[in-house]
Structure formats: C-alpha cells, structure tokens
N, C-alpha and C positions, 0 to 999 in steps of 0.2 A: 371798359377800362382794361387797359394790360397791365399787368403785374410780371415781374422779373427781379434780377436780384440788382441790387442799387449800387448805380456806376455811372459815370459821365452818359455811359453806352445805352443801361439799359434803368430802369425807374419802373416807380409804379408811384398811383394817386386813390387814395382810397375812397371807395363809394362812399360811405356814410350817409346810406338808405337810399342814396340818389345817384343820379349822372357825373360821371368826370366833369371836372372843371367848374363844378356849384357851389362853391365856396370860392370866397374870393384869392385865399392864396395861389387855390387851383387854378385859376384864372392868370393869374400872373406868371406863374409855374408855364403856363402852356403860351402864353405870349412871351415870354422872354427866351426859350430853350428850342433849340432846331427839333421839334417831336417828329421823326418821321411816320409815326403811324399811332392808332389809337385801337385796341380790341375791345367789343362792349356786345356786351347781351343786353339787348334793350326790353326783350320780352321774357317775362317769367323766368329771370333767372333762377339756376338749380346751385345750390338748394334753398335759399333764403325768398325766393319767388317776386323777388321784386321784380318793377317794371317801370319803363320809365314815364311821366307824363308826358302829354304832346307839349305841354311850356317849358318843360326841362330839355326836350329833344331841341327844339327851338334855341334856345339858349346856348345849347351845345354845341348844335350848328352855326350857331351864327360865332361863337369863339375860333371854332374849326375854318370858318369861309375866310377868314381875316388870315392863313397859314396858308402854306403846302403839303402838311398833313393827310394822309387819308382816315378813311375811319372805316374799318372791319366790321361790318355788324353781321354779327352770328344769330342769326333768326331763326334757329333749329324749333323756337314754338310761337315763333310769331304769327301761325294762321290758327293755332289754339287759343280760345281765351274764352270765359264765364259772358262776358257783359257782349257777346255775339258782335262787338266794332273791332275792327283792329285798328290801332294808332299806326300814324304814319312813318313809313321808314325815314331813315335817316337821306336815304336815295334822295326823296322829296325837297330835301332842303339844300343838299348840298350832292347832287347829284356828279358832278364830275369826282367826286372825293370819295363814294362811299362805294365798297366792297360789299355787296351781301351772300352770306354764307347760308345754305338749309342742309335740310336732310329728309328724303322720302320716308326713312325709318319711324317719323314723328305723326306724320297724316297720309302714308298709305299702305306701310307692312310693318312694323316692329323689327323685323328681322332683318329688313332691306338694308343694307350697307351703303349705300347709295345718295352724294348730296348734290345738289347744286350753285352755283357761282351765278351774278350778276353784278359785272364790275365795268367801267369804260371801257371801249372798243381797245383802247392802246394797254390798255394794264390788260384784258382778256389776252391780248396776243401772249403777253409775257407771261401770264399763268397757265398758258396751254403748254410751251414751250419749258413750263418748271414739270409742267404736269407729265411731259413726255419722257421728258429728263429721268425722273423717278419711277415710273411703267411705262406701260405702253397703251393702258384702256382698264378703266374699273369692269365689274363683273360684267359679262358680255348680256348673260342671261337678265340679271338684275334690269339691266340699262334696256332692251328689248321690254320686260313686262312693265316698265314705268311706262316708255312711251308706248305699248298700247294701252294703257289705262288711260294716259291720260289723251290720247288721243277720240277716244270716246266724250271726252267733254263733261265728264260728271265730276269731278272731282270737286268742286264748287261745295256740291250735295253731299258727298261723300263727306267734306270734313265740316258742316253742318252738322251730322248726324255723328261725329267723332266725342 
C-alpha cells in the first residue's frame, strides 16, 4: 500500500490487517481511478508484522492484472520467516507489473547498505538510468563482498540458519 497526503495526485488505502484493495470500496477505488503504481510490504511488515496470505496476494493480483498499474513490492524480509515457506511474490502473479525491492542488510551483514531490484527488462533500463542520475555506483567495496558471498553458492544455508 502507498500512503501520501490526499489529492487527485497522490492517495492512500488503508491496510486494515490485510492487502490493498480487500474491501470492496478498495476495489472500486482501484478500478475506477488512473492508480500509477501501488507500494506494499507483503512480508512481515515493520512494525505491526503483518503479512500477506497467498489468497490475498491472489486477489490483489488479479485486481492489479485488469490496470496498468505496477506494484512495488519491497521484500526487505521476505527470505525471513518462522513457518521455513515463503509465500509467493507478487512477481508470480503478475510478473510484467511487479517491481521487487531487497536489502543484503536483512540476510547477510546488518550493516551492509546495499539492496537489490527485480523489475521488467524495460522499467530495469529506466531505473538504472534514474539510478545514474542520482550517483554514480552504491558502495564499491559493499557490492564486491556481496558478490563474493554470494558467489560461493551458500547463501541458501546461510539464511536457513538466520
């Protein structure tokens, strides 16, 4: 869900312990109104720790597939979770539409300031291109000890034992 302050421009739809669009006005709200984009933490959101079910995801995707819409999923602990499954991204359902956002800080340093993007080939060009805009390369050093971490192939085990 994105939240902003309320104006033709910008809006927001309140969780109410679930996914955007789970209520029927939400529903409506998001079929009648140009929504360019939607932000959601699907996983353990901070601080209230919700998360979304795989039939709520469903649902939300299939609201979303009917738009042009994209949907931002910020997955900064989606490889953390108690019950050892993780539910499936939004990518899954609606894969040309969904943005996914991580952060290495979450499952392999605390400290690492470092995230990653998975978005369609044509929105990746434009985010490399905002990306440039704004720097020039995140931390040189950081972005070398990820890729040899993960180059070694454990990372799997590593956040298993996280």
């Amino acid at each position: 869900m994105w939240t902003g302050s309320h104006s033709p421009l910008h809006g927001s739809l309140p969780m109410m312990a679930g996914p955007f669009c789970s209520i029927p006005p939400q529903k409506d709200t998001c079929r009648q109104n140009h929504i360019r984009f939607f932000y959601g933490v699907p996983n353990s959101q901070n601080p209230s720790g919700i998360t979304y079910t795989e039939e709520s995801r469903k649902e939300s995707a299939g609201i979303l597939e009917k738009t042009d819409s994209l949907y931002i999923e910020d997955d900064a602990y989606g490889e953390l979770n108690f019950s050892g499954r993780s539910l499936p991204s939004f990518r899954e359902y609606i894969p040309e539409q969904t943005i996914i956002t991580g952060s290495f800080s979450k499952i392999l340093a605390p400290g690492m300031r470092l995230g990653w993007i998975v978005a369609p080939e044509a929105i990746m060009e434009q985010i490399v291109i905002a990306k440039q805009a704004s720097d020039l390369h995140s931390n040189y050093l950081s972005q070398r000890i990820a890729v040899g971490y993960l180059s070694q192939g454990t990372i799997d085990h590593h956040i298993k034992k996280i």
